[in-house]
One Martini backbone bead per residue (centre of mass of N, CA, C, O) as a GRO file, in nm:
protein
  305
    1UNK     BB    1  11.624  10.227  -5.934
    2UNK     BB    2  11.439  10.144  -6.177
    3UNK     BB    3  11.177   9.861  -6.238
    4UNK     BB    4  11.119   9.590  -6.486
    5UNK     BB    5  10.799   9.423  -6.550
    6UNK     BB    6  10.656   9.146  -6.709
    7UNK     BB    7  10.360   8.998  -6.645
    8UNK     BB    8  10.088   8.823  -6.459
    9UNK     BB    9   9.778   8.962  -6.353
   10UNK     BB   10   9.582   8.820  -6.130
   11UNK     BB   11   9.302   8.563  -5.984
   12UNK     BB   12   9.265   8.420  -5.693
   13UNK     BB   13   9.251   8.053  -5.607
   14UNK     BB   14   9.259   7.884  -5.287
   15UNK     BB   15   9.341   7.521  -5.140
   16UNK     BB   16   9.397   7.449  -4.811
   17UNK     BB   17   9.373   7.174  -4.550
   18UNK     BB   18   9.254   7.462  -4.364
   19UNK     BB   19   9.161   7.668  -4.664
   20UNK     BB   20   8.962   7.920  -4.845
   21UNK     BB   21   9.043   8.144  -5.107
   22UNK     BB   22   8.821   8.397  -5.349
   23UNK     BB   23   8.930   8.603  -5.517
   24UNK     BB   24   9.260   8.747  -5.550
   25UNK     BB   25   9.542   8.890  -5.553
   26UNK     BB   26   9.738   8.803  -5.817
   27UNK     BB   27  10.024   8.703  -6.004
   28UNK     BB   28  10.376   8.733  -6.085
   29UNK     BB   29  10.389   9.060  -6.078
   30UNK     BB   30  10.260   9.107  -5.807
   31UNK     BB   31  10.455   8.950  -5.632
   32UNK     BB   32  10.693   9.112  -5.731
   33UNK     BB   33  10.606   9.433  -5.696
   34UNK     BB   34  10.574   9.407  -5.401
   35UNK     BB   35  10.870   9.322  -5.322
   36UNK     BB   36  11.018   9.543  -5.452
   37UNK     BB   37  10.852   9.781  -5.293
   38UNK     BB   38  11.054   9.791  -5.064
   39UNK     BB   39  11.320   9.935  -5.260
   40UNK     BB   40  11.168  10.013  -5.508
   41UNK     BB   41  11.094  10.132  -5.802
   42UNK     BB   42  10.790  10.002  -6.017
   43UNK     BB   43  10.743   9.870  -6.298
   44UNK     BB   44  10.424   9.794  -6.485
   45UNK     BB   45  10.343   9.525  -6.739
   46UNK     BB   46   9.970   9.439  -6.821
   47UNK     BB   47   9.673   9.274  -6.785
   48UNK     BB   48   9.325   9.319  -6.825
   49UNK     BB   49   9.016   9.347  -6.767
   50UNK     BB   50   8.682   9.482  -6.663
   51UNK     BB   51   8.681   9.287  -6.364
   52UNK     BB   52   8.885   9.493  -6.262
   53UNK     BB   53   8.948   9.584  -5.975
   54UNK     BB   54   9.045   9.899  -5.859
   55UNK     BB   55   9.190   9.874  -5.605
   56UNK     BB   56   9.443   9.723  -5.716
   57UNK     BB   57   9.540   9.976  -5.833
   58UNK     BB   58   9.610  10.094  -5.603
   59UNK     BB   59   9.778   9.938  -5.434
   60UNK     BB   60  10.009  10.000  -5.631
   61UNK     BB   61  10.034  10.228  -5.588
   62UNK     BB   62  10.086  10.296  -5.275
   63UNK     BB   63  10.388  10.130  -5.367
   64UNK     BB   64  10.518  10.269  -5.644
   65UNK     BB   65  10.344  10.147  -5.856
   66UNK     BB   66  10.363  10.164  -6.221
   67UNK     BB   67  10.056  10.163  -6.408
   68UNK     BB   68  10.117  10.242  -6.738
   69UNK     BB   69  10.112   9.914  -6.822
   70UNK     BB   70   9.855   9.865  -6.784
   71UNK     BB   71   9.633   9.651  -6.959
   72UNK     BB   72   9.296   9.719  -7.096
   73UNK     BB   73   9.019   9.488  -7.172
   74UNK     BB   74   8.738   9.520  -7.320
   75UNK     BB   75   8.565   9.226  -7.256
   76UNK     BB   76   8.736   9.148  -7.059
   77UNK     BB   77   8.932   8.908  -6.882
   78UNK     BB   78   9.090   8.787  -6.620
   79UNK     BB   79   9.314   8.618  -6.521
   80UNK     BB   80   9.272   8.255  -6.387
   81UNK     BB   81   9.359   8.089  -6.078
   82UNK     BB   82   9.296   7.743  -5.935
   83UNK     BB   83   9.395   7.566  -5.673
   84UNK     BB   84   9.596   7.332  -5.466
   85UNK     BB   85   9.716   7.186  -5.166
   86UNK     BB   86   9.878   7.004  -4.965
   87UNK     BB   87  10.000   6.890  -4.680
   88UNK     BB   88  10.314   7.011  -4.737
   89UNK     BB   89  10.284   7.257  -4.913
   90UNK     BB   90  10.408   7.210  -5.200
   91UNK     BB   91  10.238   7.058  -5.337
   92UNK     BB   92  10.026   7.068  -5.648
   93UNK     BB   93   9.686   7.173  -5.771
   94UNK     BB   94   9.555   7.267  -6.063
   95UNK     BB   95   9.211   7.338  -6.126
   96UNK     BB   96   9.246   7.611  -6.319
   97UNK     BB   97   9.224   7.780  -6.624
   98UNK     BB   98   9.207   8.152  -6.751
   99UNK     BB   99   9.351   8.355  -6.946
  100UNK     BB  100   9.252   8.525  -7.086
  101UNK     BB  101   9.383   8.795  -7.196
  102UNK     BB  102   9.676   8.642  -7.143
  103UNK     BB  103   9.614   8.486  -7.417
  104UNK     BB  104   9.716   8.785  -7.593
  105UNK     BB  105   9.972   8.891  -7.506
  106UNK     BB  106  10.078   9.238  -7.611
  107UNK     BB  107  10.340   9.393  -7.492
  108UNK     BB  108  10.365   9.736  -7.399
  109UNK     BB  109  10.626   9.951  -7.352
  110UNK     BB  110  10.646  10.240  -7.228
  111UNK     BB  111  10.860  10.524  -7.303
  112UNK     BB  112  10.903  10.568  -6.950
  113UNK     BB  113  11.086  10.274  -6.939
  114UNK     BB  114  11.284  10.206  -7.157
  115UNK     BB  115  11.538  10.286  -6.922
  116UNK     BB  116  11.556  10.022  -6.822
  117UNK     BB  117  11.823   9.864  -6.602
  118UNK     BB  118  11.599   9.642  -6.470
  119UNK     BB  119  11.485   9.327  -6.572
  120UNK     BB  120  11.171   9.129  -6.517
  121UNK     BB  121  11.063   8.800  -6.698
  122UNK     BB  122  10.802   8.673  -6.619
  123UNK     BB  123  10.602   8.406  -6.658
  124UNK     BB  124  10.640   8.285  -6.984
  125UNK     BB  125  10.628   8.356  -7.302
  126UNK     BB  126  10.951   8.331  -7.493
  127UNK     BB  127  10.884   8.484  -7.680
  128UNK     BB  128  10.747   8.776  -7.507
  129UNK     BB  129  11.001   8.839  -7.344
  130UNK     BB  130  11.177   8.902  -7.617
  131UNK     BB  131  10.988   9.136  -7.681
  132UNK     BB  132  11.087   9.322  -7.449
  133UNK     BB  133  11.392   9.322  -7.500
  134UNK     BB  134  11.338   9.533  -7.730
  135UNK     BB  135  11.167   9.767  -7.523
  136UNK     BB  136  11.509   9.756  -7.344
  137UNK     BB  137  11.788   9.930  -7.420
  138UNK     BB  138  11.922   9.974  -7.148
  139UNK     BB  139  11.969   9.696  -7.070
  140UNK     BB  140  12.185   9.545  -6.789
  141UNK     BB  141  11.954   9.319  -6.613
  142UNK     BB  142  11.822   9.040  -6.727
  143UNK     BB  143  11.597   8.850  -6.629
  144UNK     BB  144  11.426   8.508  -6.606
  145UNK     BB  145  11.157   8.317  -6.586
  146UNK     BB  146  11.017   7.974  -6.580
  147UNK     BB  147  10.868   7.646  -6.720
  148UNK     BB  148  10.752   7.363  -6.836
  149UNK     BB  149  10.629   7.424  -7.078
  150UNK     BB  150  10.812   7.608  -7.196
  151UNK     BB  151  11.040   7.342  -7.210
  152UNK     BB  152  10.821   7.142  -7.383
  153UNK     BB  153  10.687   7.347  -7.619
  154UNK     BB  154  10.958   7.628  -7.613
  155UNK     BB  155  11.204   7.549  -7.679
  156UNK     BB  156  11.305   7.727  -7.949
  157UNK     BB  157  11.282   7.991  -7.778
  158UNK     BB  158  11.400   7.973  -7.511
  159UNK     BB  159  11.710   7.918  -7.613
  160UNK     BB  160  11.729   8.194  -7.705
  161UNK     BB  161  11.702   8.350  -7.486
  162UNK     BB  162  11.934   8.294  -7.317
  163UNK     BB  163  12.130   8.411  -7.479
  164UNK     BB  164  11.933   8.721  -7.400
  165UNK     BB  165  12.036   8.665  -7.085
  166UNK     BB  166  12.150   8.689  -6.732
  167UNK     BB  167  11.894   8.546  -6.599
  168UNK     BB  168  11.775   8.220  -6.483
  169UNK     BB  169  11.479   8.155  -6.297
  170UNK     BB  170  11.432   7.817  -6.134
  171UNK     BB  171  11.349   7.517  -6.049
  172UNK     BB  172  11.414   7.230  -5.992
  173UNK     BB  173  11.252   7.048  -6.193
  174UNK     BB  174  11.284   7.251  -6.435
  175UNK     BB  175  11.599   7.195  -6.433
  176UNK     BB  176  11.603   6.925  -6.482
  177UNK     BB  177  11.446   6.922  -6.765
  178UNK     BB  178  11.616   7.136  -6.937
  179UNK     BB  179  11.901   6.905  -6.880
  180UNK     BB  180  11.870   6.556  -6.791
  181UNK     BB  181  11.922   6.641  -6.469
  182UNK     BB  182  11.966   6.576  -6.199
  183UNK     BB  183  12.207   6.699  -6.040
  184UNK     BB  184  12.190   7.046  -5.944
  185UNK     BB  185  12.523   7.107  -5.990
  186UNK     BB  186  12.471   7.022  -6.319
  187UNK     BB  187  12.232   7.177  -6.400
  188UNK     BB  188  12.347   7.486  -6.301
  189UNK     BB  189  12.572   7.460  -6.524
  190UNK     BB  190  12.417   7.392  -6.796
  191UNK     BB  191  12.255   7.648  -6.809
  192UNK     BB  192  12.525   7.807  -6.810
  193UNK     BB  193  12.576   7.744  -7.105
  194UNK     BB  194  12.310   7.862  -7.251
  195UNK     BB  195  12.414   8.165  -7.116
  196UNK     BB  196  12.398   8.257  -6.885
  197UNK     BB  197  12.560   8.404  -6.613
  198UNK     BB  198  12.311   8.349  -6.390
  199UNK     BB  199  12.158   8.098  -6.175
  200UNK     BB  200  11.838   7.995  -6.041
  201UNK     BB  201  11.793   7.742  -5.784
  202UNK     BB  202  11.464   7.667  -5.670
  203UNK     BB  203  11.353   7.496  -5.304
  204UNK     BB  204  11.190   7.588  -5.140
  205UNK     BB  205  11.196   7.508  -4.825
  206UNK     BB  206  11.543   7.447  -4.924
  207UNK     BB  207  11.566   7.702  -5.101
  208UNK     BB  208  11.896   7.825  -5.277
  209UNK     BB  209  12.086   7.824  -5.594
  210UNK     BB  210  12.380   7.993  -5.704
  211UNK     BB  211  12.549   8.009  -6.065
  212UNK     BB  212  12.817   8.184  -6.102
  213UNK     BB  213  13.047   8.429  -6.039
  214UNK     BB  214  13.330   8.614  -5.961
  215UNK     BB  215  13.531   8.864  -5.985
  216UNK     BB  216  13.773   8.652  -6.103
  217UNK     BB  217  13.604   8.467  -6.286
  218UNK     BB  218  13.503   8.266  -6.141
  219UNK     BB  219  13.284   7.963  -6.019
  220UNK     BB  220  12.988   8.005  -5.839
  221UNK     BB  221  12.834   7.834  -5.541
  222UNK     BB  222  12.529   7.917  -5.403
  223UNK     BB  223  12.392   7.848  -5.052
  224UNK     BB  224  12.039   7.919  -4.926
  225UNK     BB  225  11.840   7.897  -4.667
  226UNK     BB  226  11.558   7.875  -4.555
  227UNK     BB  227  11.342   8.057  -4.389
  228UNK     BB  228  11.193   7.882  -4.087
  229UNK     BB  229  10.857   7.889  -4.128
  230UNK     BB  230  10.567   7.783  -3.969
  231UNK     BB  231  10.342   7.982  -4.124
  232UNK     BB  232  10.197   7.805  -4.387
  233UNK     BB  233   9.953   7.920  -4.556
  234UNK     BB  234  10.058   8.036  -4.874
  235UNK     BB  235  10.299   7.965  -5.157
  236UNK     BB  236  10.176   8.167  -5.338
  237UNK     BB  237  10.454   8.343  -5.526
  238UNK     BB  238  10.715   8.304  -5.349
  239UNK     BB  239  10.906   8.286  -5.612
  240UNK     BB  240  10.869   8.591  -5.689
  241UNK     BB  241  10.948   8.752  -5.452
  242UNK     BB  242  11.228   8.624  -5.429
  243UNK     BB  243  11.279   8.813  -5.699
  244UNK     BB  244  11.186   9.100  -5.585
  245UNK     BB  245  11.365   9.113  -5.418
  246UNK     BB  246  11.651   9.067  -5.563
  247UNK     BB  247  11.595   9.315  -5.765
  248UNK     BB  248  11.520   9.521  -5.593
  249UNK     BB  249  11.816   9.558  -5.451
  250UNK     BB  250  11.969   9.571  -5.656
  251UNK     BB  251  11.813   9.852  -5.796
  252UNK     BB  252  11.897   9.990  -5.525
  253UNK     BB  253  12.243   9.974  -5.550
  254UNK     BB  254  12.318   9.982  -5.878
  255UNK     BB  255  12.389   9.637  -5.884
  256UNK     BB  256  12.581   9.311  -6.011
  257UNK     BB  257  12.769   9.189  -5.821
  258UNK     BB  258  12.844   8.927  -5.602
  259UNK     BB  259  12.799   9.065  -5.351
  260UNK     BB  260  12.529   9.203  -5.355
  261UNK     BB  261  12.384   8.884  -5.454
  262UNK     BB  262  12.381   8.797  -5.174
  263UNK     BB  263  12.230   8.987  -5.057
  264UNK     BB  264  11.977   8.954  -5.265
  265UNK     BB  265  11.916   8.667  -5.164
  266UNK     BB  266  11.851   8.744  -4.843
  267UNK     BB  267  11.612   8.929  -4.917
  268UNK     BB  268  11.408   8.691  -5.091
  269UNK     BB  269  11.402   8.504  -4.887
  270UNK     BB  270  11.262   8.682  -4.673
  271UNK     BB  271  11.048   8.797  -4.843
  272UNK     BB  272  10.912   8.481  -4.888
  273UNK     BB  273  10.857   8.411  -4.562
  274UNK     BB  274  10.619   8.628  -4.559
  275UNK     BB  275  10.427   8.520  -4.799
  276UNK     BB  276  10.330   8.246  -4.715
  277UNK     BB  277  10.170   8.347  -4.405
  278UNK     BB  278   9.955   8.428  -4.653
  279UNK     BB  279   9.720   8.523  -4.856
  280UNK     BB  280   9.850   8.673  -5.059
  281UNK     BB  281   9.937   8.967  -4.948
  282UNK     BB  282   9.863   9.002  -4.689
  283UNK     BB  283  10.104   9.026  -4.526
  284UNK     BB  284  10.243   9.222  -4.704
  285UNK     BB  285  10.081   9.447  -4.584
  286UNK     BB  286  10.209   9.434  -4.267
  287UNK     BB  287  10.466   9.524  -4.355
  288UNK     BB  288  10.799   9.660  -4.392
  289UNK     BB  289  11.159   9.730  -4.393
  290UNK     BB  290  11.192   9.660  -4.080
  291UNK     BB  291  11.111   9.376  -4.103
  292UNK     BB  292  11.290   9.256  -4.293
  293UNK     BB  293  11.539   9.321  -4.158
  294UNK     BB  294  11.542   9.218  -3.915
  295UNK     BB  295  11.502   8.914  -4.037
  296UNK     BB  296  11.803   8.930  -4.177
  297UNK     BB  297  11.964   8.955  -3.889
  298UNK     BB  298  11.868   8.665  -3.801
  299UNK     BB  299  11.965   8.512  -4.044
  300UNK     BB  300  12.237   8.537  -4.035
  301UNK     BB  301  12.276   8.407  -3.742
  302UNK     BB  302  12.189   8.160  -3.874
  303UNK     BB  303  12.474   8.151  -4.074
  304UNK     BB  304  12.665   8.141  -3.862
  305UNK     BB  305  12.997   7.943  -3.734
   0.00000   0.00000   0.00000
């Protein structure tokens, strides 16, 4: 079953304790997209100027990533994020942002896509993501990303949102600030309050929490820690990964049962300790679903007791 995504997709530099590399292929959509081509079709729809290599579109195709959304501005220039990482690898400092091209972006959702019953809202403006579920009426599983701006700019946008998706992925801090909640078990019952069916709040190093029900309509709460990596590379795009195994496994399945859930947050997970290994894709772009499962495999056995 076909995924539909729409984020940003983006040109990054980052520099971290012991390395820095320069203009490679980022953004929400990017990173989310390559994970989730490992189990099923993907549509991308994204915005980019005149100076995207070509070289990503192919990679996109590759995967069987479907960029017939992806709309190209002439005069314009690629959405630019370069970062830098404490030494923990988890604390970062943006030290420059050029959204261009992204900051006007105006998605149209190509007309062969719009059958897509499995959508995730990337990292963006709540109204933008909003007007996406308008171009998506067969969805029936509408994920959405957010982030900390927008929880502090665009509350009575983002408000509406939630309404008006079945889950809302974020992380333990930007969980605090949308509810005014320490307690992260306090956190994520209360933004399933605010809509959603829901909730993943996720703690990088130290995995993710899902707040949801099971068959029986009981509210349940799935804790699952990080695959242990020692190889920490680069941390960017890690929380998109993560989403994308997850979306892409249920979209494999064209399920979004409990027992389904908990097997693609599982994926996500796995997929995710994979992506921190390298500097953008690098990683991602050496392995198979060959080796997802293997380590899949392995992580069960490390959760069983």
């Amino acid at each position: 079953m076909s995924l539909l995504v729409v984020g940003s997709v983006a040109i990054d530099s980052v520099e971290t304790p012991t390395d820095r590399r320069d203009d490679f292929l980022g953004g929400s959509a990017t990173h989310f997209s390559y994970a989730a081509s490992f189990f099923t079709q993907v549509n991308l729809v994204g915005v980019v100027g005149d100076d995207w290599p070509e070289e990503h579109t192919e990679l996109f195709r590759s995967r069987n990533i479907d960029v017939s959304g992806l709309q190209k501005v002439d005069g314009g220039k690629t959405f630019r994020w370069t970062g830098r990482y404490e030494p923990n690898m988890n604390d970062r400092e943006t030290l420059e942002v050029q959204l261009n091209v992204f900051g006007e972006f105006d998605p149209k959702v190509p007309e062969k896509f719009q059958d897509a019953r499995f959508v995730f809202l990337a990292n963006g403006v709540p109204a933008v993501q909003q007007k996406v579920l308008s171009q998506a009426p067969a969805c029936q599983l509408a994920v959405a990303d957010t982030m900390d701006l927008w929880i502090v700019e665009h509350r009575e946008t983002l408000d509406a949102l939630l309404k008006n998706i079945h889950g809302l992925v974020l992380n333990d801090s930007e969980a605090k600030l949308l509810t005014g909640e320490e307690n992260l078990v306090t956190a994520g019952l209360k933004v399933r309050e605010m809509g959603p069916e829901f909730v993943i709040i996720k703690k990088g190093e130290h995995g993710a929490m899902f707040f949801g029900h099971n068959a029986a309509g009981q509210v349940e709460v799935l804790v699952l820690p990080a695959y242990p990596t020692q190889a920490v590379i680069d941390p960017t795009g890690a929380g998109d990964s993560f989403a994308g195994g997850l979306m892409g496994y249920l979209a494999e399945q064209d399920k979004h049962d409990a027992e389904t859930f908990k097997t693609a947050m599982a994926y996500g997970t796995v997929v995710a300790s994979f992506n921190v290994e390298g500097f953008g894709l690098d990683r991602m772009e050496q392995i198979s679903r060959e080796d997802i499962d293997e380590r899949l495999a392995a992580y069960r056995k490390m959760l069983n007791f």
